[in-house]
NUPA-795546 format. One record per residue (C-alpha): residue in one letter; residue number from 1; y, x, z. Coordinates in pm, 1 decimal, always signed. Layout:
 rest  nr       c2       c1       c3
    A NUM        Y        X        Z
...
This chain:
 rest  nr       c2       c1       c3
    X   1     +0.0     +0.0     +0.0
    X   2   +347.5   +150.1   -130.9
    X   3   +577.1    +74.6   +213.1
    X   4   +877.7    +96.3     +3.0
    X   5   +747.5   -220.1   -209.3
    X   6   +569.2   -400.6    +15.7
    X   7   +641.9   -329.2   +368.5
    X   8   +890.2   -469.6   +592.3
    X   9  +1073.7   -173.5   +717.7
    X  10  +1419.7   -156.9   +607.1
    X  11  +1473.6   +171.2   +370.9
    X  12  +1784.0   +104.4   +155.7
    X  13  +1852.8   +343.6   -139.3
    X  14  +2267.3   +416.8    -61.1
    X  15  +2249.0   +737.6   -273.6
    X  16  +2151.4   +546.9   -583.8
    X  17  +2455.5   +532.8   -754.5
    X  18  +2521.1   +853.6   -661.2
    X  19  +2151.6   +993.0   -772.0
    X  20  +2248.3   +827.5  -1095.9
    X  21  +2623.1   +987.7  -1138.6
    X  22  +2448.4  +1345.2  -1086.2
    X  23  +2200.4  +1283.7  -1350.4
    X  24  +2477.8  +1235.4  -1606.5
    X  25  +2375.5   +907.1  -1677.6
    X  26  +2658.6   +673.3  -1826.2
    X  27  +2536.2   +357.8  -1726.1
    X  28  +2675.5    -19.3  -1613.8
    X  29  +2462.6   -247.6  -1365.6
    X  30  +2290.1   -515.9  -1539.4
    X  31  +2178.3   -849.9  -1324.0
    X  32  +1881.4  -1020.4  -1498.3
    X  33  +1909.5  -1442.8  -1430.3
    X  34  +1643.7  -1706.6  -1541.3
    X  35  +1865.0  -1882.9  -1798.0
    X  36  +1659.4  -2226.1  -1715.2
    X  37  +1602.6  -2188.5  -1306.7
    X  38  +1874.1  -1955.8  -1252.0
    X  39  +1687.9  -1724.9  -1018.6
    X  40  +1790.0  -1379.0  -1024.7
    X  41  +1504.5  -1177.7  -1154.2
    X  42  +1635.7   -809.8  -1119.5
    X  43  +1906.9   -546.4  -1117.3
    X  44  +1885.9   -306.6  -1347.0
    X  45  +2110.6    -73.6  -1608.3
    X  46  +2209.1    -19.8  -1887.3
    X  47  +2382.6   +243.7  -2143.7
    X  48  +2552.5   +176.2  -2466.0
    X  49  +2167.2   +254.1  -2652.5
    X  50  +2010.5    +13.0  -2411.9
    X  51  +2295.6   -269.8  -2480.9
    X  52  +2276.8   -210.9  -2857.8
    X  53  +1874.9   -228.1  -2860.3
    X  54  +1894.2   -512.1  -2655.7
    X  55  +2151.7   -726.0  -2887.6
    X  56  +1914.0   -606.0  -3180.3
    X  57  +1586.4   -758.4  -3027.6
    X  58  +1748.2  -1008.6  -2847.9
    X  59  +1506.0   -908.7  -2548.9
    X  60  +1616.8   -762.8  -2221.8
    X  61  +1608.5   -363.1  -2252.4
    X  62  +1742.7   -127.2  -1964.6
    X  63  +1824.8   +261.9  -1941.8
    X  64  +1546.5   +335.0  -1664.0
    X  65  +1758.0   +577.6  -1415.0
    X  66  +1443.7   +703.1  -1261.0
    X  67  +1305.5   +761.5  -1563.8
    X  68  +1554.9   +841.4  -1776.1
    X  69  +1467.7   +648.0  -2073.9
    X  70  +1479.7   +312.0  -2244.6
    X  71  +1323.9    +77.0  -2105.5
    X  72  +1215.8   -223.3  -2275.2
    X  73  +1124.2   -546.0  -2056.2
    X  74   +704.7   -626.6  -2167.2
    X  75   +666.5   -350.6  -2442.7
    X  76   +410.8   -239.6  -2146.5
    X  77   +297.5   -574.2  -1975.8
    X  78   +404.3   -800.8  -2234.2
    X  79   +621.6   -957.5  -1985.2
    X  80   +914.0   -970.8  -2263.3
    X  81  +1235.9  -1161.6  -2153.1
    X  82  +1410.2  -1356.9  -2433.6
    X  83  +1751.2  -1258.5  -2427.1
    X  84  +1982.9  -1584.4  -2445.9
    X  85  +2323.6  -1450.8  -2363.3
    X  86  +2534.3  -1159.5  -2251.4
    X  87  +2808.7  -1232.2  -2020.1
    X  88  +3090.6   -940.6  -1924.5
    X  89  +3214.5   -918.2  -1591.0
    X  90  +3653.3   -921.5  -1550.1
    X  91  +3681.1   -546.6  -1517.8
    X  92  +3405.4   -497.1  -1800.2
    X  93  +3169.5   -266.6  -1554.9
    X  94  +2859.4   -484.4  -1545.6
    X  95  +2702.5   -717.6  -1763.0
    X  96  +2465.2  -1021.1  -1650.8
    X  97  +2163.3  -1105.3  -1892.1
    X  98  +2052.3  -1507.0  -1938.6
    X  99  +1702.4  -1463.9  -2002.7
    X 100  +1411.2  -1673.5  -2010.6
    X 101  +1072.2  -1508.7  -1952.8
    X 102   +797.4  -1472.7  -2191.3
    X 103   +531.8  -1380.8  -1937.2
    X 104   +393.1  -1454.5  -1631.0
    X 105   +625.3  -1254.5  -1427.2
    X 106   +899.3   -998.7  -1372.5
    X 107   +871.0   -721.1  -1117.2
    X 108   +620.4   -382.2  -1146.0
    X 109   +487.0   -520.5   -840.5
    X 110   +190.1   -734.6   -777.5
    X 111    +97.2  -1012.0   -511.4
    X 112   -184.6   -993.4   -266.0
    X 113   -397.5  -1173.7   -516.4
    X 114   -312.8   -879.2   -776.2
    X 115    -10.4  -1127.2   -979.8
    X 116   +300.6   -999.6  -1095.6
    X 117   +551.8  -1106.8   -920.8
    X 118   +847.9  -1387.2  -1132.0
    X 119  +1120.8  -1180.5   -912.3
    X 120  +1171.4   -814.5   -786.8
    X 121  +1359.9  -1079.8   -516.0
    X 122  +1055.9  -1132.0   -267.7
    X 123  +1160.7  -1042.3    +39.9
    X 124  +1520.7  -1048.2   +288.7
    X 125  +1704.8   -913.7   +558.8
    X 126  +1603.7  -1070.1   +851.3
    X 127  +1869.1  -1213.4  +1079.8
    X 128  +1969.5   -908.7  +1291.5
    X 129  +1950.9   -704.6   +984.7
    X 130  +1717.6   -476.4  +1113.5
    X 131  +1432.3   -555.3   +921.4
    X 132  +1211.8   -749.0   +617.5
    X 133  +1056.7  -1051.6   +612.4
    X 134   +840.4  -1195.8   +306.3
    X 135  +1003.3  -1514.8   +135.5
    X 136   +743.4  -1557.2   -162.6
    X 137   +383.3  -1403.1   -215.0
C-alpha cells in the first residue's frame, strides 16, 4: 500500500510549484471538471505543446511535471476524456477543462476492489485539519 495514495496521514506537497519552477518547466495549472456532473476530476498542467495537442484531439492532454512529458489522458488505460470546452481564468494563468469521460474512471489509483477511481478527489481534511478521512471507495 503506497501511504501517500491511500493512507490517511496528512503529507502535503508545498514544494510543488517550486519543484516544478526548478525544472524549467513553463507550465499553467489545469483543473479537470465532469462537464455533465460537474465533479472535479483532477489538477493537473499544462504547457503551450500540451494545450495545442489537446485543442487538436479534443481530449484532455497534460505536461506530466514528474515526468516531464506529455501526457495524454487514456492513451495508457483508455480512460480518454472528451474535451468539451476550454475556459481561461481573468489573469490568463490557469485554464479549466469541461470534459466528459470515456472510461470507467480517472485517477492512477485503484479501489480496494482493484477499480480506478472516477476522481483523484477521494479523500479530505478532517475537521481539525490534522488528518485524512476516506469520502468514496
Amino acid at each position: 500500500m503506497n501511504d501517500l495514495e491511500e493512507g490517511t496521514r496528512l503529507t502535503l506537497d508545498f514544494q510543488k510549484l517550486q519543484k516544478t519552477l526548478a525544472s524549467g518547466c513553463e507550465v499553467i495549472p489545469v483543473v479537470v471538471q465532469d462537464a455533465d456532473t460537474k465533479e472535479v476530476l483532477v489538477a493537473a498542467y499544462a504547457n503551450q505543446r500540451a494545450l495545442a495537442r489537446a485543442l487538436e484531439t479534443r481530449t484532455a492532454v497534460f505536461w506530466s511535471t514528474s515526468r516531464n512529458e506529455l501526457w495524454e489522458k487514456g492513451a495508457t488505460s483508455g480512460d480518454v476524456f472528451e474535451l468539451l470546452e476550454v475556459w481561461v481564468n481573468c489573469e490568463q494563468n490557469s485554464l479549466l477543462y469541461l470534459v466528459r469521460p470515456k472510461g470507467k474512471g480517472m485517477c492512477h489509483t485503484k479501489d480496494a476492489a482493484g477499480v480506478t477511481r472516477t476522481s483523484c478527489y477521494y479523500r479530505r481534511l478532517t475537521a481539525e485539519g490534522s488528518a485524512l478521512e476516506w469520502v468514496a471507495p
